[in-house]
N, CA, C and O of each residue as an XYZ file, in Angstrom:
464
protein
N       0.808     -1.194      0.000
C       0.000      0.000      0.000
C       0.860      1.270      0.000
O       0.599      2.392     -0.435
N       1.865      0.830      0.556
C       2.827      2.348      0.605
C       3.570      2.594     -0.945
O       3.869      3.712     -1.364
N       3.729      1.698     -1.468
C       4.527      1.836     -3.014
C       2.981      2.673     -4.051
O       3.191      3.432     -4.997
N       1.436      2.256     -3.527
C       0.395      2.904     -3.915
C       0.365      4.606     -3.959
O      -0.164      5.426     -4.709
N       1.371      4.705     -2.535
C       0.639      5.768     -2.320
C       1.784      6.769     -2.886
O       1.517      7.911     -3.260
N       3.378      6.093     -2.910
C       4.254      6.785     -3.860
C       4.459      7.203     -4.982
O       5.209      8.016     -5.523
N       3.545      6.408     -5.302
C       2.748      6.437     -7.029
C       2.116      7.530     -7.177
O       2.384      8.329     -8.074
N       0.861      7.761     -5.994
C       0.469      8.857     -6.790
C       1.018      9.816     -6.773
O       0.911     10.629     -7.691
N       2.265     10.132     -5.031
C       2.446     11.416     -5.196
C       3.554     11.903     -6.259
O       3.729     13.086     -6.550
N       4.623     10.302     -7.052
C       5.360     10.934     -7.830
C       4.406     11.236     -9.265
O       4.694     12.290     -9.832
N       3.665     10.679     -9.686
C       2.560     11.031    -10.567
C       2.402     12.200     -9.994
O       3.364     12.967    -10.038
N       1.459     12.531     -9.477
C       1.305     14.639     -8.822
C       2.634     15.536     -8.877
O       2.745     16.663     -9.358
N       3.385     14.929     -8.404
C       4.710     15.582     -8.571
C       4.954     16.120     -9.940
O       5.178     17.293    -10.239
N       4.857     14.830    -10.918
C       5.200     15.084    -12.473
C       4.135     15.951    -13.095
O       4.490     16.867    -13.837
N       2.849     15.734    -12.852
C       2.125     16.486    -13.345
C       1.995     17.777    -13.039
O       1.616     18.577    -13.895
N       2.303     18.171    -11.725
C       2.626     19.941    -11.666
C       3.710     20.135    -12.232
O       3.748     21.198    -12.852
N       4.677     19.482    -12.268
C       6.133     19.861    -12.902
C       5.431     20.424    -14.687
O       5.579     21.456    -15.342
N       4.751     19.275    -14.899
C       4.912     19.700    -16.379
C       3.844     20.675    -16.670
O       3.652     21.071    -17.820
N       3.053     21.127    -15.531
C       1.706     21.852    -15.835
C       2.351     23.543    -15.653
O       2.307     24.485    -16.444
N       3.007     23.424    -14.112
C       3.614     24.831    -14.111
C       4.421     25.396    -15.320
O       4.398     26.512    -15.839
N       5.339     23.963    -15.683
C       6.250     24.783    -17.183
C       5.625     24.773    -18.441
O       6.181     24.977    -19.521
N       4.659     24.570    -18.280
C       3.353     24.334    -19.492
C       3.020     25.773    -19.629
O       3.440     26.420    -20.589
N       2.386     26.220    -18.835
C       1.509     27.542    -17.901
C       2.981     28.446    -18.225
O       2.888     29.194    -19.198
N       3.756     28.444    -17.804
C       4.824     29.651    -17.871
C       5.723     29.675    -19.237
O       6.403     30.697    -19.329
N       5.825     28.979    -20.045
C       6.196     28.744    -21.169
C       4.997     28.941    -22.621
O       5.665     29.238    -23.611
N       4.137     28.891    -22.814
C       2.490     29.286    -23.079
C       2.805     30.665    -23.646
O       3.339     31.456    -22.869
N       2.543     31.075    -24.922
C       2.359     32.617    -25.251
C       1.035     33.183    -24.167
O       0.125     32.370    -23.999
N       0.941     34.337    -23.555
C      -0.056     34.868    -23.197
C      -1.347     35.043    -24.277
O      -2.449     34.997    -23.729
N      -1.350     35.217    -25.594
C      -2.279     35.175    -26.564
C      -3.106     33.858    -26.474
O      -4.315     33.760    -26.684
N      -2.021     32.604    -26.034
C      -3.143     31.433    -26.246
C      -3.757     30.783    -25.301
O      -4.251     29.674    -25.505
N      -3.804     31.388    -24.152
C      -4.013     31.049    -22.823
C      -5.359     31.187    -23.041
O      -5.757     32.239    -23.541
N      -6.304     30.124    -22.694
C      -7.733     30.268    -22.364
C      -8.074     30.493    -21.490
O      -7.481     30.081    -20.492
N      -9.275     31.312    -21.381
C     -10.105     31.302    -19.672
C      -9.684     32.455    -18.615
O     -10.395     33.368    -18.194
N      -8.641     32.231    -18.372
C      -7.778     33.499    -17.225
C      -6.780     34.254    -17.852
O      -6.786     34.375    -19.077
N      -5.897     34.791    -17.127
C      -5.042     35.452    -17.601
C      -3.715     34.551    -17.495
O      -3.679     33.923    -16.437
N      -2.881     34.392    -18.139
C      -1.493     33.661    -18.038
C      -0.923     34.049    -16.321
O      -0.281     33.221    -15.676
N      -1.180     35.013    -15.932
C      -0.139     34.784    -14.404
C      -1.499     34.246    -13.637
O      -1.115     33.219    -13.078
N      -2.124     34.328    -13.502
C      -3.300     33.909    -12.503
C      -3.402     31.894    -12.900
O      -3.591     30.969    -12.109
N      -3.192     31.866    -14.349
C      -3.001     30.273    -14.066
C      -1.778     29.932    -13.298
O      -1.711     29.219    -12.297
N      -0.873     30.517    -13.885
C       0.558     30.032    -12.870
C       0.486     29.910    -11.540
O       0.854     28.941    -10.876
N      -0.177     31.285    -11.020
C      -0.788     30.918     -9.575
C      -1.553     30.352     -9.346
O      -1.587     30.137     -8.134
N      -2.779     29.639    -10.193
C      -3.546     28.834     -9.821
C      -2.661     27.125     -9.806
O      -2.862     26.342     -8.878
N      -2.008     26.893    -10.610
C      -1.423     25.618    -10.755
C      -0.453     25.481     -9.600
O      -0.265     24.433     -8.982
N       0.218     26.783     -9.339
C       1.298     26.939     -8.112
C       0.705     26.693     -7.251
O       0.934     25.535     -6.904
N      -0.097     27.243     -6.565
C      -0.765     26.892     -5.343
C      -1.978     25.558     -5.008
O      -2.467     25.140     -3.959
N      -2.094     25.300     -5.981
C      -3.061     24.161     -5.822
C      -2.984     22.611     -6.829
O      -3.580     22.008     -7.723
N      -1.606     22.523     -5.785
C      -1.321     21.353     -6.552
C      -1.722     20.228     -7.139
O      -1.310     20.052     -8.285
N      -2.378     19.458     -6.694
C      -3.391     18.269     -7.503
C      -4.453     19.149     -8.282
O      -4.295     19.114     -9.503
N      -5.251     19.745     -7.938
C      -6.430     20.484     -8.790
C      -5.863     21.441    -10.048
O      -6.141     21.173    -11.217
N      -4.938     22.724     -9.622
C      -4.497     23.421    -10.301
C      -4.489     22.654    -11.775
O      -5.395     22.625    -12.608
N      -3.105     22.009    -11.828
C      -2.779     21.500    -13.016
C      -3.772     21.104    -13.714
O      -3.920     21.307    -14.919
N      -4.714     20.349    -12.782
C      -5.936     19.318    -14.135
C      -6.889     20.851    -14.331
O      -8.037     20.771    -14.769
N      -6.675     21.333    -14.200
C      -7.393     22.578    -14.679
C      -7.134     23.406    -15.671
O      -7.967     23.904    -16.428
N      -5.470     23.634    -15.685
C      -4.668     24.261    -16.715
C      -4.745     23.136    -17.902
O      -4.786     23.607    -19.039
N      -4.771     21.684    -17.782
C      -4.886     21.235    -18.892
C      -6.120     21.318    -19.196
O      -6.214     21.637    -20.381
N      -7.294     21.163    -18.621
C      -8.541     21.182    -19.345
C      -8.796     22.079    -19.384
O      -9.855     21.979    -20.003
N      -8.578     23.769    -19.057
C      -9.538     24.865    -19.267
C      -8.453     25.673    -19.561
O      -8.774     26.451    -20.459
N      -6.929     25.883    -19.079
C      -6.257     27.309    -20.011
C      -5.459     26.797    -20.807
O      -5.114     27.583    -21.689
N      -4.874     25.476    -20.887
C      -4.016     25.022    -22.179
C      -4.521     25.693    -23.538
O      -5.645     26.171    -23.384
N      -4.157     25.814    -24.449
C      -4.341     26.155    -25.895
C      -4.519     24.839    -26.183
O      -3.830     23.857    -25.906
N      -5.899     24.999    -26.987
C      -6.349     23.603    -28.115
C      -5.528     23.521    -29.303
O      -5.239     24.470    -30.031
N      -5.129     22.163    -29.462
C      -4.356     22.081    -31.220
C      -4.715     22.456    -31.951
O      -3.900     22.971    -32.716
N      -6.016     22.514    -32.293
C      -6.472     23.633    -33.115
C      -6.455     25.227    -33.128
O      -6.781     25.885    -34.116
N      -5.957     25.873    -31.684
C      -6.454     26.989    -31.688
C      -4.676     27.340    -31.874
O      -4.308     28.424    -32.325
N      -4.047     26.647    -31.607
C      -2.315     26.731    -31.862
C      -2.134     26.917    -33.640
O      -2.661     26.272    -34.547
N      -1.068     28.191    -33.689
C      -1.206     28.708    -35.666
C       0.294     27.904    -36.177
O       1.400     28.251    -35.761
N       0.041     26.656    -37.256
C       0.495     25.956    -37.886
C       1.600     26.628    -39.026
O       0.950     26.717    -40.068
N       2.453     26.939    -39.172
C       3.418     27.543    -40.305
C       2.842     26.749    -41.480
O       2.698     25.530    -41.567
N       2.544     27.714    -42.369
C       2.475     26.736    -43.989
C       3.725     25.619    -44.255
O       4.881     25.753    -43.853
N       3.391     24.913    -44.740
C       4.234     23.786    -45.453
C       5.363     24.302    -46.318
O       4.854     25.133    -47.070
N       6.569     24.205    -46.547
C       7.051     24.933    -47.365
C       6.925     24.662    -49.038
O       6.515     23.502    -49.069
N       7.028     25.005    -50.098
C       6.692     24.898    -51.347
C       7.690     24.225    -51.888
O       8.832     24.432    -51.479
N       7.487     23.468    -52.718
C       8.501     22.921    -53.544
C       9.356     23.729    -54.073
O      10.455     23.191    -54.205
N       9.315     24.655    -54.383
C      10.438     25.746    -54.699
C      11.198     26.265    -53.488
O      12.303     26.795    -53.599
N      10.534     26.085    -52.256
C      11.454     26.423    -51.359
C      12.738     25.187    -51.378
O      13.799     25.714    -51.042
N      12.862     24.015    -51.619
C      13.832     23.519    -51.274
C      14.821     23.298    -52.251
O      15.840     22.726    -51.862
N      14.721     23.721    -53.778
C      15.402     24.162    -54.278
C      15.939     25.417    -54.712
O      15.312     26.266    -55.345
N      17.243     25.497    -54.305
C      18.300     26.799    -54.467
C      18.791     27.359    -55.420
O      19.831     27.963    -55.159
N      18.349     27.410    -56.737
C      18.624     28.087    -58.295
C      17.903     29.115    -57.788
O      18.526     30.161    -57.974
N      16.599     29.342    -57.084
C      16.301     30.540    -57.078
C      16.672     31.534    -56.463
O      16.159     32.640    -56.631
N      17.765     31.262    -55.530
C      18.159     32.556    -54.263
C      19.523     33.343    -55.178
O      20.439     32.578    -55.476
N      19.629     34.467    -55.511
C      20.247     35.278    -55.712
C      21.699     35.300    -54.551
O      21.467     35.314    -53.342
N      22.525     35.300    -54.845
C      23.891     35.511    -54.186
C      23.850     36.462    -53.429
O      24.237     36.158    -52.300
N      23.447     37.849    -53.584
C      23.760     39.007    -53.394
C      23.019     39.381    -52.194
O      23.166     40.306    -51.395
N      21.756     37.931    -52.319
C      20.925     38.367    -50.953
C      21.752     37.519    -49.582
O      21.016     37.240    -48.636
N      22.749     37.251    -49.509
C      23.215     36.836    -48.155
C      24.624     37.747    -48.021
O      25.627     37.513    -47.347
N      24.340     38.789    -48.849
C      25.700     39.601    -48.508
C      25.196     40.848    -48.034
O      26.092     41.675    -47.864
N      23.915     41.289    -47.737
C      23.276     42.804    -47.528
C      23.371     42.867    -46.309
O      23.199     41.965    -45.489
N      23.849     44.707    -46.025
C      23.898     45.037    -44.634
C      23.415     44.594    -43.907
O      22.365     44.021    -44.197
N      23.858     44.591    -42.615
C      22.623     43.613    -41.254
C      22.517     45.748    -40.338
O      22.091     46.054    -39.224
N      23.030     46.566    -41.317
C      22.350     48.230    -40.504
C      23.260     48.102    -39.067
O      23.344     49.125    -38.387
N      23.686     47.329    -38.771
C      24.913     47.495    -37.266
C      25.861     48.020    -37.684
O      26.304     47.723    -38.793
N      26.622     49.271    -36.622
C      27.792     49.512    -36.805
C      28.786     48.729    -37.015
O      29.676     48.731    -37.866
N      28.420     47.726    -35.721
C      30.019     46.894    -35.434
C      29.565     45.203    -35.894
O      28.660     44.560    -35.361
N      30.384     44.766    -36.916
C      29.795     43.910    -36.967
C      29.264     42.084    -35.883
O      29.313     42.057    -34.653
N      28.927     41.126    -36.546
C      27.867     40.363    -35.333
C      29.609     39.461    -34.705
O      30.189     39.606    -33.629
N      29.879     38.822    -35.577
C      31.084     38.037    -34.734
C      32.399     37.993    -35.201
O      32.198     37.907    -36.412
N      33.402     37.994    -35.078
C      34.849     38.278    -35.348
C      35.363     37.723    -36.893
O      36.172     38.247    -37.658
N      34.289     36.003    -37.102
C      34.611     36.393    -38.439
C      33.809     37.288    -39.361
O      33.886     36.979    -40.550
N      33.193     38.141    -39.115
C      32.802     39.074    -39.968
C      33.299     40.345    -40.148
O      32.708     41.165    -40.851
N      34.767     40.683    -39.336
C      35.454     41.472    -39.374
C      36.541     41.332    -40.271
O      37.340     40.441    -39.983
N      36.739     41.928    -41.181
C      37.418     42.059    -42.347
C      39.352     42.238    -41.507
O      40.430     41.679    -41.709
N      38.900     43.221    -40.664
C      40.346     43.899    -39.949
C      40.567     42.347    -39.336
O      41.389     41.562    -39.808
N      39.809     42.090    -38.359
C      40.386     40.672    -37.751
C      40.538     39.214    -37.982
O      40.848     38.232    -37.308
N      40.110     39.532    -39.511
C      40.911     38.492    -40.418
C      41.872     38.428    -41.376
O      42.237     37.466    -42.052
N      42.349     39.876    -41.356
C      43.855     40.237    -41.618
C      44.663     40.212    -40.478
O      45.887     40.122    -40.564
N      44.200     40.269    -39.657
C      45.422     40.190    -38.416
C      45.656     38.367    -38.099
O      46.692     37.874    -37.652
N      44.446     37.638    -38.456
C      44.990     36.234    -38.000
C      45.479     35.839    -39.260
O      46.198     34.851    -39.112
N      45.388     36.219    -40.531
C      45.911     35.742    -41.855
C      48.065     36.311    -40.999
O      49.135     35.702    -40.976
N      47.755     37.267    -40.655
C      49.704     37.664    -40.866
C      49.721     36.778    -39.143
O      50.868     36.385    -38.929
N      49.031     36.523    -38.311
C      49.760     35.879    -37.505
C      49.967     34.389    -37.980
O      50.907     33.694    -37.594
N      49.153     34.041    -38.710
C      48.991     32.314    -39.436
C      49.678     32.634    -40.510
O      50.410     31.650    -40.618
N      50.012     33.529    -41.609
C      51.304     33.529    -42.428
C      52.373     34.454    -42.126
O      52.338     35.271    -43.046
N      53.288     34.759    -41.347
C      54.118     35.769    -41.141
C      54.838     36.630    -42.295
O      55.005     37.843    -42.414
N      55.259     35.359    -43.229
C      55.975     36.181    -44.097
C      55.343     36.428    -45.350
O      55.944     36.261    -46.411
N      53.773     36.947    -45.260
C      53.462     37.314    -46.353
C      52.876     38.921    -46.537
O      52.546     39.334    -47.648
């Protein structure tokens, strides 16, 4: 009877685990019913009930969750992308990581060739 009763509470255990990071991970747009922090506090504080609540009443339905289009058969072939479009400004002064610095890949070219 005691391995019964460990059962349920690691079952309860798991199920708030995954209900609270359910609830706090959740866009606020798809939250049904309440407001996104008031479920968190509802699931936080009321552990066995909370959760079965967030799944049946503020989870987002699979249906109500927005699906990315499929991509097109032309998306996965590459004759169509132009060269010129992965070379356009990114509008930053400084650029994103060291190899994109022109200067600091002349300085490791003369430390990796000295005598050129």
């Amino acid at each position: 009877m005691v391995w019964l009763a460990g059962l349920i509470t690691l079952l309860t255990v798991v199920l708030w685990v995954y209900a609270f990071f359910d609830a706090l991970t959740t866009p606020a747009g798809e939250v049904r019913t309440l407001p996104k922090f008031l479920w968190v506090v509802v699931v936080a504080l009321l552990p066995p009930v909370g959760p079965l609540l967030w799944l049946f009443l503020g989870r987002p339905r699979a249906s109500d969750v927005t699906v990315p289009p499929a991509p097109s058969a032309q998306a996965d072939s590459i004759e169509h992308l132009d060269p010129s479009d992965f070379h356009t400004p990114s509008g930053r002064e400084h650029p994103v990581g060291p190899d994109d610095d022109p200067e600091f890949l002349r300085r490791l070219n003369r430390r990796i060739n000295p005598e050129d």
